[in-house]
C-alpha positions as CSV (number, residue, x, y, z in Angstrom):
1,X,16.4,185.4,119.7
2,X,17.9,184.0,123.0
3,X,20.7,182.6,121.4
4,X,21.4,185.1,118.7
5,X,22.2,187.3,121.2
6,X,24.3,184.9,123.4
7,X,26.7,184.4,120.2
8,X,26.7,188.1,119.8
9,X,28.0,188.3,123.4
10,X,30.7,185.8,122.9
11,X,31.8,187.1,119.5
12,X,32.4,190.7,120.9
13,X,34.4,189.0,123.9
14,X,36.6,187.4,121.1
15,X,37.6,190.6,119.7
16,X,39.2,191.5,122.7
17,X,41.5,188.5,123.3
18,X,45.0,189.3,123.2
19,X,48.0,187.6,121.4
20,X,51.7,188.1,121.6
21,X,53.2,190.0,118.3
22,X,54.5,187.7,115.8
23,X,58.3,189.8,116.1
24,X,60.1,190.5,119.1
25,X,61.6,194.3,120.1
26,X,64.7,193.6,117.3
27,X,62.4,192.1,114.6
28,X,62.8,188.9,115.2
29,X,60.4,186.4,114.9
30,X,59.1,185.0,118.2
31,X,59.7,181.0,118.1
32,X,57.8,179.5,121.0
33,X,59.0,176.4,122.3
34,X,56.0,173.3,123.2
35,X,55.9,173.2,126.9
36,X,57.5,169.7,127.5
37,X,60.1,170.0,124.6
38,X,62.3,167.2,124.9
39,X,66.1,167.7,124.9
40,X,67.7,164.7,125.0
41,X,71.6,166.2,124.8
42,X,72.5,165.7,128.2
43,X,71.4,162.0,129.0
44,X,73.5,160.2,126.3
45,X,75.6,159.0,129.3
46,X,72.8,157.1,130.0
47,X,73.4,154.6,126.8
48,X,74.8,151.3,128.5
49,X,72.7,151.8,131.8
50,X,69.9,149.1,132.5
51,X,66.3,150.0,131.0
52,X,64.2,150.0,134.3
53,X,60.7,152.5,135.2
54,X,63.2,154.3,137.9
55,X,65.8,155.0,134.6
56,X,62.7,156.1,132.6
57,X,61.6,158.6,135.3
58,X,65.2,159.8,135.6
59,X,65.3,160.4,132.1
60,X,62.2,161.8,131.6
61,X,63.1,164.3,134.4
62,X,66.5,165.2,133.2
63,X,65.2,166.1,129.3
64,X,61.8,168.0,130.2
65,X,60.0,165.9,127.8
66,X,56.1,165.0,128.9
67,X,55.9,161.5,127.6
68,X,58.5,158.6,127.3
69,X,57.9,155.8,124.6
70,X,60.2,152.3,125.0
71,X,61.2,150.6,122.0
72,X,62.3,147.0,122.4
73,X,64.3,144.9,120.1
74,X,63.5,144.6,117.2
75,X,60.1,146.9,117.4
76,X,58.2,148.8,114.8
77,X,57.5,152.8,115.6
78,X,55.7,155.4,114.3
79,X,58.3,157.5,112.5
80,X,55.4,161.0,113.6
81,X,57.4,163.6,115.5
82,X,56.5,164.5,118.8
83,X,58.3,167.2,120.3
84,X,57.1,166.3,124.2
85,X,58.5,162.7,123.5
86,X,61.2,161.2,124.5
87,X,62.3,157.3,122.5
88,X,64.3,155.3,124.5
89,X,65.5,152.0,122.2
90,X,67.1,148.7,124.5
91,X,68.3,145.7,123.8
92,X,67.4,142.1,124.6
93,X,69.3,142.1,127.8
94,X,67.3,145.1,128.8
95,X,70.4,147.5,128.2
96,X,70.0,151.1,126.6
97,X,71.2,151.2,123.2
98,X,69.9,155.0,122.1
99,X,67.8,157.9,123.7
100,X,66.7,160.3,121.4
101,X,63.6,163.2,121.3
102,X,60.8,162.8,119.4
């Protein structure tokens, strides 16, 4: 009986939540961005610069995303989009070759 009541409780304090509406004030529908969205647009002058941890925290700085994934020559990757995520491909001399999101 203990517990019936206790998921009563809960239940009741779910119908209260609040959520934002689906359309803003011109009808629009809202389009919420992931928190940590990658945006990798403005560190393309960063292909040709070394591939070191203190480039990889500059990057990941500079484009918001949350995580950063190195690919090395001639790697396999999951082809899964992540929109936190930023790729960073190098070469065999450790140079950057592409920086992209996802």
């Amino acid at each position: 009986m203990k517990s019936t009541a206790s998921l009563l409780a809960l239940t009741g304090l779910a119908a209260c939540a609040t959520t934002s509406p689906p359309f803003d004030d011109d009808g629009n529908p809202r389009v919420r961005e992931p928190a940590g969205a990658c945006d990798a647009g403005m560190v393309q002058d960063h292909v040709g610069h070394r591939a070191t941890a203190e480039a990889g925290a500059t990057l990941l700085e500079l484009t918001g995303a949350r995580t950063l994934r190195w690919v090395p020559p001639r790697t396999a990757v999951t082809m899964d989009f992540r929109p936190d995520r930023l790729t960073v491909s190098y070469d065999d001399d450790m140079i950057i070759e592409r920086i992209t999101c996802g």
